[in-house]
One Martini backbone bead per residue (centre of mass of N, CA, C, O) as a GRO file, in nm:
protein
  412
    1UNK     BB    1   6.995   8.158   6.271
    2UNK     BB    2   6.895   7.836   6.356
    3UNK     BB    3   6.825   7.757   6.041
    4UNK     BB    4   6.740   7.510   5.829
    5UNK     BB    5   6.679   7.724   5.570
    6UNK     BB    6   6.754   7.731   5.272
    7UNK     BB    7   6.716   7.824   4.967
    8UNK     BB    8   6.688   7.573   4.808
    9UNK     BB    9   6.486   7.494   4.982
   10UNK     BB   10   6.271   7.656   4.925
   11UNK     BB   11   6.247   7.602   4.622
   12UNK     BB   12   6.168   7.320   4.601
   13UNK     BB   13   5.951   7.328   4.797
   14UNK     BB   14   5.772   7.490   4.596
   15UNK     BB   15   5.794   7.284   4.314
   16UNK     BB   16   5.651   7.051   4.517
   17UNK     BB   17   5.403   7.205   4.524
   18UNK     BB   18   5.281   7.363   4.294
   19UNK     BB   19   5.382   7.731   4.269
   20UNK     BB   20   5.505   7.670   3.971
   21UNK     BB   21   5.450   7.721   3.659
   22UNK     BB   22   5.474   7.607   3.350
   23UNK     BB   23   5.563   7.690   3.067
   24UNK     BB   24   5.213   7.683   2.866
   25UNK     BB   25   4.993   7.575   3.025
   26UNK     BB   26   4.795   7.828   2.902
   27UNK     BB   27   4.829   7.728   2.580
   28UNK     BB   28   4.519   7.676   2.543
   29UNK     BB   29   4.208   7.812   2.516
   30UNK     BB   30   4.056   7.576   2.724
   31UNK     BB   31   4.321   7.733   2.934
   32UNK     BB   32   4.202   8.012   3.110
   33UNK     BB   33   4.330   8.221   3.302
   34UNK     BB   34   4.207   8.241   3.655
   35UNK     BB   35   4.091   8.459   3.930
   36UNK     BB   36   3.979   8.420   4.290
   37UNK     BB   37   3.901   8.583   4.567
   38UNK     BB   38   3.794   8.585   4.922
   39UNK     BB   39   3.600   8.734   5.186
   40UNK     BB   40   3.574   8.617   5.545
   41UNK     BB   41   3.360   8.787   5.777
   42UNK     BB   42   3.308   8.832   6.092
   43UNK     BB   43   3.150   8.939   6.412
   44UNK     BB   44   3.188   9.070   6.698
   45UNK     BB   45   2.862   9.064   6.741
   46UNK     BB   46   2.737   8.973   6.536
   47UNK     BB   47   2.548   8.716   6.375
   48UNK     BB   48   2.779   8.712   6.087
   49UNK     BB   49   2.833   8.665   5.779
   50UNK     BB   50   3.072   8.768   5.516
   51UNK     BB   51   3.139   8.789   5.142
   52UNK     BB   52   3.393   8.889   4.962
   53UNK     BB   53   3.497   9.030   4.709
   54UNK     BB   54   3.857   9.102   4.629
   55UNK     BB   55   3.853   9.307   4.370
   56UNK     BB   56   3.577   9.497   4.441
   57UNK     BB   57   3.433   9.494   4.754
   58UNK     BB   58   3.203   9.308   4.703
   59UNK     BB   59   2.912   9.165   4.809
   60UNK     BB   60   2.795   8.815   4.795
   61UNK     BB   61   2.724   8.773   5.109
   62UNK     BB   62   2.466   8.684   5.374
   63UNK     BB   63   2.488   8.511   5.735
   64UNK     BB   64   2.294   8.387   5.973
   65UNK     BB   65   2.347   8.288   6.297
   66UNK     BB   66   2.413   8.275   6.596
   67UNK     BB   67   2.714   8.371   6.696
   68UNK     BB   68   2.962   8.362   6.763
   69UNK     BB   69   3.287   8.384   6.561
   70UNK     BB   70   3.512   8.130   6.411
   71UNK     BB   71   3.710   8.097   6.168
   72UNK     BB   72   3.756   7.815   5.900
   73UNK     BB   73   3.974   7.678   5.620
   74UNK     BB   74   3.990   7.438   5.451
   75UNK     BB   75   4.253   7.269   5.267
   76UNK     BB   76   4.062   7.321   4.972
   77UNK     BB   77   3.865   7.593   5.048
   78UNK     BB   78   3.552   7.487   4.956
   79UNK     BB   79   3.535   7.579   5.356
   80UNK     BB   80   3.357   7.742   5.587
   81UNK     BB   81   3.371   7.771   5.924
   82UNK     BB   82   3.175   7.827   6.192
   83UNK     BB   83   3.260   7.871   6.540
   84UNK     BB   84   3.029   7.843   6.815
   85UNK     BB   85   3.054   7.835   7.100
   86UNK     BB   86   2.799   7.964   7.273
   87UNK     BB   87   2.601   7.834   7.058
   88UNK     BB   88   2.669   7.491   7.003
   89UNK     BB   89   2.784   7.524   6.679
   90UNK     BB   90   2.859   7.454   6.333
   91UNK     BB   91   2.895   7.615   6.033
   92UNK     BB   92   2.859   7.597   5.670
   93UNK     BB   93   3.071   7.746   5.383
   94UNK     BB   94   3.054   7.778   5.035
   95UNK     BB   95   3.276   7.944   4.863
   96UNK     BB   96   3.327   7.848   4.530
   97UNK     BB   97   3.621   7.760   4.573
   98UNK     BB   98   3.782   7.528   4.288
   99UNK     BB   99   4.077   7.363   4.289
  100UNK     BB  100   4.268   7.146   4.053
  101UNK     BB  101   4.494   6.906   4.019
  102UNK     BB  102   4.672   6.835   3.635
  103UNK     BB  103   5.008   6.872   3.660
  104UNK     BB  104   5.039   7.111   3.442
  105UNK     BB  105   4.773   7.210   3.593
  106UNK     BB  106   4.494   7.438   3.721
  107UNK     BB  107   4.196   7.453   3.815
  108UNK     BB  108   3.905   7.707   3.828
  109UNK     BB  109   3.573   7.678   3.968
  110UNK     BB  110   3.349   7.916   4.023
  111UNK     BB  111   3.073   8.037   4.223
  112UNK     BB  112   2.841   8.063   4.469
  113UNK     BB  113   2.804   8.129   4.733
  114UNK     BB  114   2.724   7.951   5.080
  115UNK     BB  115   2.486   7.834   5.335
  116UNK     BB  116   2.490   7.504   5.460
  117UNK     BB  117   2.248   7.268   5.573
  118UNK     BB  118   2.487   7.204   5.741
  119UNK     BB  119   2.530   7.098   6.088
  120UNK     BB  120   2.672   7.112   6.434
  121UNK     BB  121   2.629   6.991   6.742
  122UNK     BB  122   2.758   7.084   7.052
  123UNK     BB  123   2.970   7.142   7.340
  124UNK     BB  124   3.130   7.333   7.296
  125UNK     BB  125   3.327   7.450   7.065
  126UNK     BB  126   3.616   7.448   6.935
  127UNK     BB  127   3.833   7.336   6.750
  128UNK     BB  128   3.905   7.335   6.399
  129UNK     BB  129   4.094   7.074   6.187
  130UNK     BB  130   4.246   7.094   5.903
  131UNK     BB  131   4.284   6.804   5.662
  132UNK     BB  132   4.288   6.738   5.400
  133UNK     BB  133   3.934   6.607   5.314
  134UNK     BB  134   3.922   6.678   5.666
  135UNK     BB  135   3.761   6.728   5.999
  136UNK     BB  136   3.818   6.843   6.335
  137UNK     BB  137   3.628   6.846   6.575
  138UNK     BB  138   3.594   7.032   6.917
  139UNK     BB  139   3.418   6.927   7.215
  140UNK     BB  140   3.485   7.076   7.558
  141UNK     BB  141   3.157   6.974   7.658
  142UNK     BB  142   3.250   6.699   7.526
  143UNK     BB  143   3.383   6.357   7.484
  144UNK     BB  144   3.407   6.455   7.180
  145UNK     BB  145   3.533   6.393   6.865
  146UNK     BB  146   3.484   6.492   6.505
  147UNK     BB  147   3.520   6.326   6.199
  148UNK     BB  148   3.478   6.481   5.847
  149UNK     BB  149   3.391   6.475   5.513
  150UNK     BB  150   3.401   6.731   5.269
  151UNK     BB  151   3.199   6.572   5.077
  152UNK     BB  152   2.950   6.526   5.215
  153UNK     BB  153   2.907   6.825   5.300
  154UNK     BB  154   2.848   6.936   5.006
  155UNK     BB  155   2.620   6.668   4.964
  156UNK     BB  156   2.449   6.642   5.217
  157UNK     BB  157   2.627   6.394   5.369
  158UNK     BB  158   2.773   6.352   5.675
  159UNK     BB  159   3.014   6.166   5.810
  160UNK     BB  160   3.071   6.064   6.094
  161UNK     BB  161   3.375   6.038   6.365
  162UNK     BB  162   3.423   5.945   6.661
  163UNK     BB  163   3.629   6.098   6.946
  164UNK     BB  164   3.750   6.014   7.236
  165UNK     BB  165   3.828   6.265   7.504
  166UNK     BB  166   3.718   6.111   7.824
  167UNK     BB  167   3.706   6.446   7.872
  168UNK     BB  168   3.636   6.755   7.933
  169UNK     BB  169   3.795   6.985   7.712
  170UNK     BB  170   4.057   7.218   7.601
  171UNK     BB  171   4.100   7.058   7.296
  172UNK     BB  172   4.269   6.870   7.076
  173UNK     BB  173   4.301   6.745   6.708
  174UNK     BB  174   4.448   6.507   6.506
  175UNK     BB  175   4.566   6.387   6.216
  176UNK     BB  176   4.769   6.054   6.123
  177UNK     BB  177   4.667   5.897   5.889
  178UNK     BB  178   4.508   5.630   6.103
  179UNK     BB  179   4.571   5.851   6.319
  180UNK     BB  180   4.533   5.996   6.626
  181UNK     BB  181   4.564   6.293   6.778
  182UNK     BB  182   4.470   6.357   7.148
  183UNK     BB  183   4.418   6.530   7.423
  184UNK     BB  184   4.473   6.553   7.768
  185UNK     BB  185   4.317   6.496   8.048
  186UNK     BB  186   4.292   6.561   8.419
  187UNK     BB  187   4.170   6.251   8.580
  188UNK     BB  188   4.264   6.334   8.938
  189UNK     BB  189   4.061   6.606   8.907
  190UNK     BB  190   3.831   6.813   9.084
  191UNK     BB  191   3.635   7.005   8.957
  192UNK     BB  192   3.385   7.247   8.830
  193UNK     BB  193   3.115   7.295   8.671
  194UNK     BB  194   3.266   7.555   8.515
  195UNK     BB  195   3.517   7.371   8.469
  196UNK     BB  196   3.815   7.276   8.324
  197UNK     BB  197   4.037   7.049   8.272
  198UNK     BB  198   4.405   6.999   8.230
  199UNK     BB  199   4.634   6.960   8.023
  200UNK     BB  200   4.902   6.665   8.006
  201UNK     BB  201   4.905   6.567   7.667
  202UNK     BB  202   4.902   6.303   7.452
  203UNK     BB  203   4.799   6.074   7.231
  204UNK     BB  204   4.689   5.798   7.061
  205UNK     BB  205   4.429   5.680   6.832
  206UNK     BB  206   4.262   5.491   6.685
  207UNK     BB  207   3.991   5.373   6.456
  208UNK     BB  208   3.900   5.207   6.739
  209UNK     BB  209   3.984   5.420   6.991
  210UNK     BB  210   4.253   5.283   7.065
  211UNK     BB  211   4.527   5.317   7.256
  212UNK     BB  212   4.862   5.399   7.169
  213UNK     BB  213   5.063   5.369   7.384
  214UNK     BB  214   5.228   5.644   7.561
  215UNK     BB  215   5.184   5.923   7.715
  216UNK     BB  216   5.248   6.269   7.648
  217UNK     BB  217   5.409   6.512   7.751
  218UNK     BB  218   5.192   6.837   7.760
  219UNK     BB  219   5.165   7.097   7.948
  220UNK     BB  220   4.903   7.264   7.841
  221UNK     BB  221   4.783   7.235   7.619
  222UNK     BB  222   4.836   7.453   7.309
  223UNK     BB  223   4.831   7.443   7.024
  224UNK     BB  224   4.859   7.383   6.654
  225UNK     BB  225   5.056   7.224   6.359
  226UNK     BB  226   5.118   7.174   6.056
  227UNK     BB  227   5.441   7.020   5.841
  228UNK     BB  228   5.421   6.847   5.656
  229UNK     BB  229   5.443   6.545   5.845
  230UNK     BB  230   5.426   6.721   6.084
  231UNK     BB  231   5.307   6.788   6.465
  232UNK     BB  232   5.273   7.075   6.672
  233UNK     BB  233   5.296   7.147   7.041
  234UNK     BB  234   5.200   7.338   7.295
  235UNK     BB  235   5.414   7.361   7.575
  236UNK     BB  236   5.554   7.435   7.882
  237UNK     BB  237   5.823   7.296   7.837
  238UNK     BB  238   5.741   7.299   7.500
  239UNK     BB  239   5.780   7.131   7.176
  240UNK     BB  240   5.608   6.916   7.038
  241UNK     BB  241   5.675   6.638   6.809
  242UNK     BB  242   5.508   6.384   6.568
  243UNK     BB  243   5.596   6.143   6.413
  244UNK     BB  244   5.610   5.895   6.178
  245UNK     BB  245   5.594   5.564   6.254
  246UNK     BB  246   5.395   5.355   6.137
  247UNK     BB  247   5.294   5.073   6.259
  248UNK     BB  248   5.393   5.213   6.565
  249UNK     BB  249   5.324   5.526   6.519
  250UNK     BB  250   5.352   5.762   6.628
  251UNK     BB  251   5.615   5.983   6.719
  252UNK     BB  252   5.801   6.174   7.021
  253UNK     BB  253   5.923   6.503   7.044
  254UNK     BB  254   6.092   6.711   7.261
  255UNK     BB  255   6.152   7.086   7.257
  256UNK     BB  256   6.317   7.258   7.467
  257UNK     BB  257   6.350   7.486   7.596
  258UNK     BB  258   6.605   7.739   7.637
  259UNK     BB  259   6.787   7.830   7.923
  260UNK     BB  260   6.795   8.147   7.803
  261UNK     BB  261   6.503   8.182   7.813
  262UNK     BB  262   6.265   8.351   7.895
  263UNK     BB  263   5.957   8.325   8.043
  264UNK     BB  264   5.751   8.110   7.886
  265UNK     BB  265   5.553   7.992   7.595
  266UNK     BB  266   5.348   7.799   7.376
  267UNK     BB  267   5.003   7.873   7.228
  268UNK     BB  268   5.103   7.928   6.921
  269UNK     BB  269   5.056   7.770   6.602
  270UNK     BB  270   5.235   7.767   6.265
  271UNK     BB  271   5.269   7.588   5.915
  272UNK     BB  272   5.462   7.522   5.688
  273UNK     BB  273   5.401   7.437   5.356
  274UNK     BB  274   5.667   7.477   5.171
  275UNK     BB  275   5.864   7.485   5.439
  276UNK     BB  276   5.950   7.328   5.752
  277UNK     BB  277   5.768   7.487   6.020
  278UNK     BB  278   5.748   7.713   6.268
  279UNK     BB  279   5.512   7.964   6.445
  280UNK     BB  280   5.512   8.102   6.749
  281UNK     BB  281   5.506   8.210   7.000
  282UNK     BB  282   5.590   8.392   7.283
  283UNK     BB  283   5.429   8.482   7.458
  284UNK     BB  284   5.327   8.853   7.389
  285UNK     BB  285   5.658   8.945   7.275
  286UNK     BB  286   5.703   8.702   7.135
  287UNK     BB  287   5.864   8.501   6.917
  288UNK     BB  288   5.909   8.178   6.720
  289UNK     BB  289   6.074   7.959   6.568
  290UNK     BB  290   6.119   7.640   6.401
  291UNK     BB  291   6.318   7.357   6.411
  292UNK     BB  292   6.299   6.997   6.401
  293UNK     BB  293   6.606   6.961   6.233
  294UNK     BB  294   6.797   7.147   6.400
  295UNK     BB  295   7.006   7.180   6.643
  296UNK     BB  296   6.849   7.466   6.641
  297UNK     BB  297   6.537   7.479   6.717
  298UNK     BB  298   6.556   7.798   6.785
  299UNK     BB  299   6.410   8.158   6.758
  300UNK     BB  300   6.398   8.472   6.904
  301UNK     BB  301   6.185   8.710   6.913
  302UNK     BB  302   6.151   9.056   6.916
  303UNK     BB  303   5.899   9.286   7.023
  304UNK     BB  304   5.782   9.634   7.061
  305UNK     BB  305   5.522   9.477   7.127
  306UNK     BB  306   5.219   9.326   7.140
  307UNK     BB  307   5.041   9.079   6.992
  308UNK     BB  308   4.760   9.048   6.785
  309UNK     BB  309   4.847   8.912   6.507
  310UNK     BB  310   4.953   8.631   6.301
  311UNK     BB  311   5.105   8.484   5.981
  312UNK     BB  312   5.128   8.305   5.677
  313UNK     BB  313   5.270   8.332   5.336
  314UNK     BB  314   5.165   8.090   5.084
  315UNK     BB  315   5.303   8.206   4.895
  316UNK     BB  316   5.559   8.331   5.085
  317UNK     BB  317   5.733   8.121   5.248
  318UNK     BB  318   5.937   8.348   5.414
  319UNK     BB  319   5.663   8.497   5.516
  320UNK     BB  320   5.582   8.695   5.805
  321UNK     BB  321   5.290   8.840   6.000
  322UNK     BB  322   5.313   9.095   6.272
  323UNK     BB  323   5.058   9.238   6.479
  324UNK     BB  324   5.071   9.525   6.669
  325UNK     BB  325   4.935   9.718   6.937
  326UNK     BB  326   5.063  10.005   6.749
  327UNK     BB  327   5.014   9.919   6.421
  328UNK     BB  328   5.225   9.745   6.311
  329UNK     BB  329   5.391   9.590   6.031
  330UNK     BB  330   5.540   9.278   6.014
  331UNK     BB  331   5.819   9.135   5.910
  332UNK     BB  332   5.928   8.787   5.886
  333UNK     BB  333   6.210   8.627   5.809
  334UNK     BB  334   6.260   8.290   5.821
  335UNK     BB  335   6.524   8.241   5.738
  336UNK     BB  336   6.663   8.518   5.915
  337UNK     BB  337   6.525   8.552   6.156
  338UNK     BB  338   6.404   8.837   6.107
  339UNK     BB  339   6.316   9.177   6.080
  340UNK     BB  340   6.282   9.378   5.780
  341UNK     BB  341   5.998   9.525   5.809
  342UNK     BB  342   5.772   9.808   5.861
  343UNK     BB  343   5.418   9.918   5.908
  344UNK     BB  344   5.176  10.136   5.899
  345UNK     BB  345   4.834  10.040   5.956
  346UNK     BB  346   4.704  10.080   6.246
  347UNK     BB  347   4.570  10.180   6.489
  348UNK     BB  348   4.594  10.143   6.837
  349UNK     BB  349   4.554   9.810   6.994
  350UNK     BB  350   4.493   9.728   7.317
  351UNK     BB  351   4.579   9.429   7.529
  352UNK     BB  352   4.381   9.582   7.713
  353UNK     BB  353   4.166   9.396   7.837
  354UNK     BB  354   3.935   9.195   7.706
  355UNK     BB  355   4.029   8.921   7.494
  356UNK     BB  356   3.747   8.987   7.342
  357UNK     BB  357   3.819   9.230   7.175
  358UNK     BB  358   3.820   9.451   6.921
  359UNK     BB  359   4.046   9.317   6.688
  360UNK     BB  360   4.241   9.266   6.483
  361UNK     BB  361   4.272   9.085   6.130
  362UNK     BB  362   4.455   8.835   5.947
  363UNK     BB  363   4.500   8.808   5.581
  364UNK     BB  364   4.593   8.636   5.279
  365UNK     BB  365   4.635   8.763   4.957
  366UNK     BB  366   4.735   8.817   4.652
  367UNK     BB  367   5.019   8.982   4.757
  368UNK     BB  368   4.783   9.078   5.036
  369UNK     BB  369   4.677   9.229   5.327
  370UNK     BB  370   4.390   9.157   5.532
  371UNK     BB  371   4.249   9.416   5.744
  372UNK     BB  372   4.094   9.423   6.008
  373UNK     BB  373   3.866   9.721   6.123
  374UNK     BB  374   3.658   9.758   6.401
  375UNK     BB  375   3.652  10.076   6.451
  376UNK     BB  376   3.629  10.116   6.120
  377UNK     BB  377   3.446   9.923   5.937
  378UNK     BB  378   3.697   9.778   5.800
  379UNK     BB  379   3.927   9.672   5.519
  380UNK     BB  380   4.282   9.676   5.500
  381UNK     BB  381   4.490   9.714   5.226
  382UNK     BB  382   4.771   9.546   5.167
  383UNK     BB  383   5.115   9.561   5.045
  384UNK     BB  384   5.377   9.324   5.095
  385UNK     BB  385   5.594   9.500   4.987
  386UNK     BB  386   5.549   9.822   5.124
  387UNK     BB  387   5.307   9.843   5.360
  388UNK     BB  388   5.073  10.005   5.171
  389UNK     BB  389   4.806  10.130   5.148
  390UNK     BB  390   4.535  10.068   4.876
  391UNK     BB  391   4.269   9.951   5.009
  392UNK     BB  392   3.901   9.984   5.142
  393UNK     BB  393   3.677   9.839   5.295
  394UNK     BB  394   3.320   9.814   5.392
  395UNK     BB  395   3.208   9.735   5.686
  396UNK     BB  396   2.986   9.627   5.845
  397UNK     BB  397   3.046   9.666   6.195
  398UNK     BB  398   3.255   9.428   6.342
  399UNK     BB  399   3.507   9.359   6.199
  400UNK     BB  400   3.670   9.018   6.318
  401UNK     BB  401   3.717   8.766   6.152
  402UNK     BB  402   3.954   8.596   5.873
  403UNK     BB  403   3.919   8.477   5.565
  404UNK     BB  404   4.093   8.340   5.306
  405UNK     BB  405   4.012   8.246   4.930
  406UNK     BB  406   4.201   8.128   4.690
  407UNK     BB  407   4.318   8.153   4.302
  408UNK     BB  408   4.474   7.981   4.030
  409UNK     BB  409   4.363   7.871   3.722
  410UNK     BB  410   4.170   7.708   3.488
  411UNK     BB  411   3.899   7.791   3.227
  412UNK     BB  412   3.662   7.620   3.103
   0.00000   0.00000   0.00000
């Protein structure tokens, strides 16, 4: 099957995660089970985030933004960004939720969501990258990324810190330890005022922005993701792969696309959380396993049509699922490398016409996915186990970026 990902690794690495709660843990009446989900919504033409509470499809909040978004929620869920290319500015939403883990058991805080008075403002914002306790901004059209720790973004005193990134690109940066990886443009061509120069490679530079090592070559660097400890990165070669390495900062190896693959790259990359993995596109009608471990490091998928778009399952560690543009959801269990079922879930969405029209978005949520349906104003829930709509939500205008947030824990 290609991947070293064995039903132990699974369980193992799920049991690593704390999502088995252990029995008794909500044995005592001050630790009442609680569960909350909500569903954050932006528009695809009004500038608009809406917030949803997942339970019930009532609307809990609407905020006014400047422009299009794209969303993107921390690593600990209590804030999701908007970040508004085409406006220069990412604004910040109080999701209301908040997960806490207490060895034993796990809290869980519910408030009212907010959109918070704090602002980022830069020229085109492009990726915004959520680690641990902070995020990385990163200004397509400005040499610098800023790194944000989120206690400060809630306590309405945020404090940044700049990462050089030599030269205006479209690129991304990712925190490791206590240094930063950040792609390279190339510095050798002269664009024109409305282009931005290509990306050649990925560096690494410490606490005071000094470069340590040489430059990894990573031919059009596009898409990033984290899973356990590693970071990989889409390039034309191959998928780079980054590793700690201790005093003498990340090391980096390079997994070359395998010579019977056909023609194409990876350019949008996910990283499996209870399990060590990534899942890339490869081109538009195939997606790719990752396992950096492996001797075979590859596994390639073919799909039916096109992709609109794919998600890894975080309760559900070995499904993610992936949205072509027949309207099909498929299922594709990681461990077995390969698609298990799929399910009419909306009409067809064609990927010809401009890469910016309104399509499908999918978010998982308590073991449903919620799939935005901007042609009919709805977000369409799906059961992830049988693929069949349970019930639809009304969104005006024309849902689609969507991110889910929510959790289960102790209410004291």
């Amino acid at each position: 099957m290609g991947l070293s990902l064995t039903r132990n690794r699974l369980f193992a690495a799920v049991a690593a995660c704390g999502l088995i709660v252990a029995p008794g843990a909500f044995a005592e009446e001050d630790h009442a089970p609680k569960e909350a989900w909500r569903l954050f919504i932006a528009d695809h033409t009004n500038p608009v985030v809406r917030v949803i509470d997942f339970a019930d499809g009532k609307q809990l909040g609407q905020y006014d933004i400047k422009g299009y978004a794209a969303l993107t929620a921390s690593a600990s869920g209590q804030t999701v960004f908007a970040g508004q290319t085409e406006a220069d500015i990412i604004h910040v939403i109080k999701t209301g939720i908040n997960v806490s883990d207490h060895g034993e058991h796990r809290d869980l805080d519910v408030s009212d969501p907010a959109l918070l008075p704090v602002t980022f403002e830069g020229r085109r914002p492009g990726h915004v990258v959520p680690h641990d306790d902070h995020v990385i901004l990163f200004y397509d059209r400005a040499d610098k990324a800023e790194i944000v720790d989120e206690a400060g973004i809630l306590e309405g005193k945020p404090e940044k810190r700049s990462v050089d990134t030599v030269k205006p690109h479209h690129g991304v940066a990712v925190s490791m330890g206590r240094y930063i990886l950040v792609s390279a443009p190339n510095t050798d061509i002269e664009t024109k005022a409305d282009e931005l120069p290509p990306r050649v490679g990925l560096r690494v530079v410490d606490e005071s922005n000094k470069q340590v090592g040489d430059l990894a070559t990573c031919t059009d660097l596009h898409g990033e993701a984290t899973s356990a400890r590693l970071v990989a990165f889409g390039c034309k070669e191959g998928v780079l792969i980054a590793r700690p390495g201790g005093l003498d900062g990340p090391k980096f190896e390079m997994l070359p696309y395998p010579s019977d693959f056909p023609k194409g790259y990876t350019g949008t990359l996910l990283g499996g959380k209870a399990m060590q993995f990534f899942l890339g596109n490869y081109g538009e009608d195939k997606v790719v396993l990752i396992d950096p471990d492996s001797e075979n490091h590859f596994k390639l998928i073919d799909l039916p049509t096109r992709r609109v778009d794919f998600q890894l399952d975080p309760a559900e560690p070995r499904n993610a699922y992936i949205l072509t543009e027949d309207g099909d959801l498929h299922v594709l269990d990681v461990i077995k490398g390969e698609i298990v079922r799929k399910g009419k879930v909306t009409e067809p969405y064609s990927k010809d016409g401009h890469w910016r029209d309104p399509r499908p978005r999918l978010a998982v949520a308590d073991g449903q996915i919620a799939i935005t349906d901007p042609r009919h104003s709805l977000v369409r829930v799906v059961d992830a186990g049988t693929l069949k709509e349970t019930r639809t939500i009304a969104v005006e205008g024309q849902p689609f970026s969507i991110v889910a947030v929510g959790g289960s824990g102790a209410s004291h």
